[in-house]
C-alpha positions as CSV (number, residue, x, y, z in Angstrom):
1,X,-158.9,194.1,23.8
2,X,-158.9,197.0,25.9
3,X,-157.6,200.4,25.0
4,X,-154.1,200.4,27.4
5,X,-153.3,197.1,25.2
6,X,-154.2,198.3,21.7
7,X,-151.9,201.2,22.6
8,X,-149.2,199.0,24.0
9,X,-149.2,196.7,21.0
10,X,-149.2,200.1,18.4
11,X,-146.5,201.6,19.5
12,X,-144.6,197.9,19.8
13,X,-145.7,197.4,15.9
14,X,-144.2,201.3,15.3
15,X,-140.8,200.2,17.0
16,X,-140.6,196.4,15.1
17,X,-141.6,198.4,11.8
18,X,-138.6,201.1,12.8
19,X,-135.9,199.0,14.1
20,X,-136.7,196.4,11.3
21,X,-135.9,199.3,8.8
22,X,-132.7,200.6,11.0
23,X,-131.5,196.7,10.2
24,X,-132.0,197.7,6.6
25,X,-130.3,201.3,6.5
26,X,-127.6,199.7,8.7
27,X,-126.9,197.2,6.2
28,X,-127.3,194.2,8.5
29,X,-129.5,192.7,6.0
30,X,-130.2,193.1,2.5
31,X,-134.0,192.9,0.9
32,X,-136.7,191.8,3.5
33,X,-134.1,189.3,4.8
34,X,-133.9,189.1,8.7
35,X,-137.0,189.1,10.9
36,X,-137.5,191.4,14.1
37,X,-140.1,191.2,17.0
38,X,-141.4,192.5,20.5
39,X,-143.4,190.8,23.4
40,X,-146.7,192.5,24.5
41,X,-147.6,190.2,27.4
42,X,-148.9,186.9,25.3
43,X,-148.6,188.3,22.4
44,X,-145.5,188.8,19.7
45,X,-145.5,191.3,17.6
46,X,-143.3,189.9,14.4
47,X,-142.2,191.5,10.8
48,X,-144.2,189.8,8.2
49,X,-143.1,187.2,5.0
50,X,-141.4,189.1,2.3
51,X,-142.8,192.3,2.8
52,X,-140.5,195.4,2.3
53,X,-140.3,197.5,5.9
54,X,-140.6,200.7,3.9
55,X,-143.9,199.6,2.5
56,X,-145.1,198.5,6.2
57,X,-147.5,200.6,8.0
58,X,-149.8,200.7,11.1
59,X,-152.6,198.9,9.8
60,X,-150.0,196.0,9.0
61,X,-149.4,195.2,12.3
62,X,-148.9,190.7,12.7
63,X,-149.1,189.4,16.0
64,X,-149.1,185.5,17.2
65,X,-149.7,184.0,20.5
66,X,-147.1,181.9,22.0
67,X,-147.9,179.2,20.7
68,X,-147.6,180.6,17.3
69,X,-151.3,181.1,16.4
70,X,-152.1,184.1,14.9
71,X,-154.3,186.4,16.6
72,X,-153.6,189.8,14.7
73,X,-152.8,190.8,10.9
74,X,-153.5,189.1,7.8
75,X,-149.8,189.4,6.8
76,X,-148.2,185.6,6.9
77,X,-145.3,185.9,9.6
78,X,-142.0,185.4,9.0
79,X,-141.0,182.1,8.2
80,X,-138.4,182.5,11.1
81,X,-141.0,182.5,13.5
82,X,-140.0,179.3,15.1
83,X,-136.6,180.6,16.3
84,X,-138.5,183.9,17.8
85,X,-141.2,181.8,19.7
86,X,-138.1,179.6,20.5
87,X,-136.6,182.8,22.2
88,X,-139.6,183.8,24.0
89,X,-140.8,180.9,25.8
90,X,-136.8,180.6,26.8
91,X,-136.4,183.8,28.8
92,X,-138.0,186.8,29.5
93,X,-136.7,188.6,26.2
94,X,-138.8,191.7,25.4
95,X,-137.7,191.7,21.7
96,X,-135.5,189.8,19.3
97,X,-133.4,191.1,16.3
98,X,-132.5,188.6,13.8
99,X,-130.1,189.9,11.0
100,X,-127.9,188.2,7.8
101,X,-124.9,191.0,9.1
102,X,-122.2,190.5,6.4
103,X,-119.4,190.3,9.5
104,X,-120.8,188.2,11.6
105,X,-122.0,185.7,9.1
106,X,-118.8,185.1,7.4
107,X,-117.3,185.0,11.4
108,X,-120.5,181.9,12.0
109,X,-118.5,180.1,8.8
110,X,-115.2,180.1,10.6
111,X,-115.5,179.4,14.2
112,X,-117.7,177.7,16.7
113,X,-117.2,180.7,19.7
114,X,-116.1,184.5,18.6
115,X,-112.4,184.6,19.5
116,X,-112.6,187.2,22.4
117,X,-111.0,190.5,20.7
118,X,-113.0,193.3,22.7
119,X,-114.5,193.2,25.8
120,X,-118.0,194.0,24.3
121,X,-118.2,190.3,24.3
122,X,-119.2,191.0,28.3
123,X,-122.9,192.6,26.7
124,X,-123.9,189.9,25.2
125,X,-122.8,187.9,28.5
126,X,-119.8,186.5,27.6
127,X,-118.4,184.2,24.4
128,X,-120.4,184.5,21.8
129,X,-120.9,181.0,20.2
130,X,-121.8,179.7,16.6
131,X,-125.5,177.6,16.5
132,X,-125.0,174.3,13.9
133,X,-126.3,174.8,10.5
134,X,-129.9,174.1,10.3
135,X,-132.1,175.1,7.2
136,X,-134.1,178.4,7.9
137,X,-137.3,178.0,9.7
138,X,-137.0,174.7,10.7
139,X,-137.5,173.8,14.6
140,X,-133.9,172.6,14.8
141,X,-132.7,175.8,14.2
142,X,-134.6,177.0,16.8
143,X,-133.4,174.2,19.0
144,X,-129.8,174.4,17.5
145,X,-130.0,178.3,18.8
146,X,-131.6,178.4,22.1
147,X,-128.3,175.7,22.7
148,X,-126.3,178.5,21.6
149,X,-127.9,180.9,23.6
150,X,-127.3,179.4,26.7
151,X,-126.5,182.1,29.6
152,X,-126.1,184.3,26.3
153,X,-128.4,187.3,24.8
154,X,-126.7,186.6,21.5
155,X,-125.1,184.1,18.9
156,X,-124.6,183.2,15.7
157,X,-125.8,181.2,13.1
158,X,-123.8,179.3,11.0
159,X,-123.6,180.2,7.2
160,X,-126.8,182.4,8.2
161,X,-126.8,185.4,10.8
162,X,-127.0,186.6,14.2
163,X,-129.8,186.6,16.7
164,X,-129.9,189.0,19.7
165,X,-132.8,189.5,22.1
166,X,-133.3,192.1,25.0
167,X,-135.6,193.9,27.1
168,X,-136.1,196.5,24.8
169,X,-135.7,196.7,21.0
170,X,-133.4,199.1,21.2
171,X,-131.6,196.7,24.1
172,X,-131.8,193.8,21.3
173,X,-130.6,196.3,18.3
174,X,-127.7,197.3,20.3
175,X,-126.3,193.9,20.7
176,X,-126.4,192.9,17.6
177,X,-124.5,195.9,16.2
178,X,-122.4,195.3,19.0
179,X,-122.0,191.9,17.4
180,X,-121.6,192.3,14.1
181,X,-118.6,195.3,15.0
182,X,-116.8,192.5,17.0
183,X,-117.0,190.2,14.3
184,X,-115.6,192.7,12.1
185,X,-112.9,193.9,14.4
186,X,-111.6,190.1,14.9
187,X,-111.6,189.5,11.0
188,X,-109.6,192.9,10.5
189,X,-107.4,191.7,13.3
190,X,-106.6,188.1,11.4
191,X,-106.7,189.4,8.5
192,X,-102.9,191.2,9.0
193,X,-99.9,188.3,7.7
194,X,-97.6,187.0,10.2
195,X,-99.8,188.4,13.0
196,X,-102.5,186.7,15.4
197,X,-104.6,189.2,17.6
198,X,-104.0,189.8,21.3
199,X,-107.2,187.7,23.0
200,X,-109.0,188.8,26.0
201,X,-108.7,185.7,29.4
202,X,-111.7,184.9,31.0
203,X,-110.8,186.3,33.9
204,X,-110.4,189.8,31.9
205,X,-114.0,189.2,30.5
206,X,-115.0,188.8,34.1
207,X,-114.0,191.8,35.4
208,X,-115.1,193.8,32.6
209,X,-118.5,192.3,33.6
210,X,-117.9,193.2,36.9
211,X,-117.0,196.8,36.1
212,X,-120.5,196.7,33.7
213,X,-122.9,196.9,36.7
214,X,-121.7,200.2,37.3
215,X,-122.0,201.9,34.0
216,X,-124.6,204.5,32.7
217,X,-126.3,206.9,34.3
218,X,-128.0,206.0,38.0
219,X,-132.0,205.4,38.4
């Protein structure tokens, strides 16, 4: 392995390692629940089986190929590696953040598409819908998800989480807190008696996507 890839793939381990713990100080997930990864060329970088992310270090770096053979690490991989391979071979995601976010799960228990409530809905490329139940780590899941994920970078799992993916991890990390404040806004919204919340047309999601290609900073 030559020297520009070993330190490609260390500093992808040190941002899996720290955005798996931001998940954790966020609250998004609770124990070593929730899985996150990166893609350095063929290989995915992926938080390991019940391991604790303050306990992980450099030298616990786990890295597959994608075909889900492991070629780095002694760690076991998350058992959710099926829906991040799933992700991979899908699109050209550069990392995936799966969480157990307290909103946006008990949104995935209610609805098959996140009512449109805010125009974030545009970042994660319109509607966000809810995947079928499928028992964790299982390849229908995976399948269930990537349906889900259709012309998405984000959806939900029902009566289990959100998954997100992006170029970047912080790309990835963004949408799903992006995510899981929608989901909290819309059940704030409902929650009011004798009121329903003002929803977003698609033609108003539409033109905030239009207005999207023009935000940030230039270059």
């Amino acid at each position: 392995m030559s020297d520009v890839r070993t330190d490609a793939i260390e500093q992808a381990w040190d941002g899996v390692v720290a955005t798996a713990r931001r998940t954790a100080a966020d609250g998004l997930v609770v124990g070593t629940s929730g899985n996150v990864s990166a893609r350095v060329g063929g290989i995915v970088l992926v938080t390991p089986s019940g391991v604790p992310y303050d306990r992980l270090g450099p030298g616990d770096a786990v890295g597959v190929d994608l075909e889900g053979h492991q070629v780095l690490g002694d760690l076991v991989p998350t058992s959710e590696l099926p829906l991040h391979l799933a992700v991979y071979r899908g699109s050209d995601a550069g990392a995936v953040v799966h969480t157990h976010a307290v909103h946006a799960t008990a949104v995935s228990t209610l609805v098959d598409e996140v009512p449109l409530v805010h125009y974030a809905a545009a970042l994660l490329g319109g509607p966000v819908r809810t995947a079928g139940y499928a028992r964790y780590g299982t390849q229908e899941l995976a399948d269930g998800m990537l349906a889900a994920l259709r012309d998405r970078t984000g959806c939900l799992l029902r009566n289990h989480g959100t998954v997100t993916y992006g170029d970047t991890l912080d790309q990835a990390y963004d949408r799903t807190a992006q995510l899981e404040w929608m989901c909290r806004l819309w059940l704030t919204a409902s929650s009011v008696p004798g009121l329903r919340p003002s929803l977003l047309t698609p033609a108003q999601l539409d033109d905030v996507r239009d207005a999207l290609k023009g935000y940030g900073q230039p270059g």
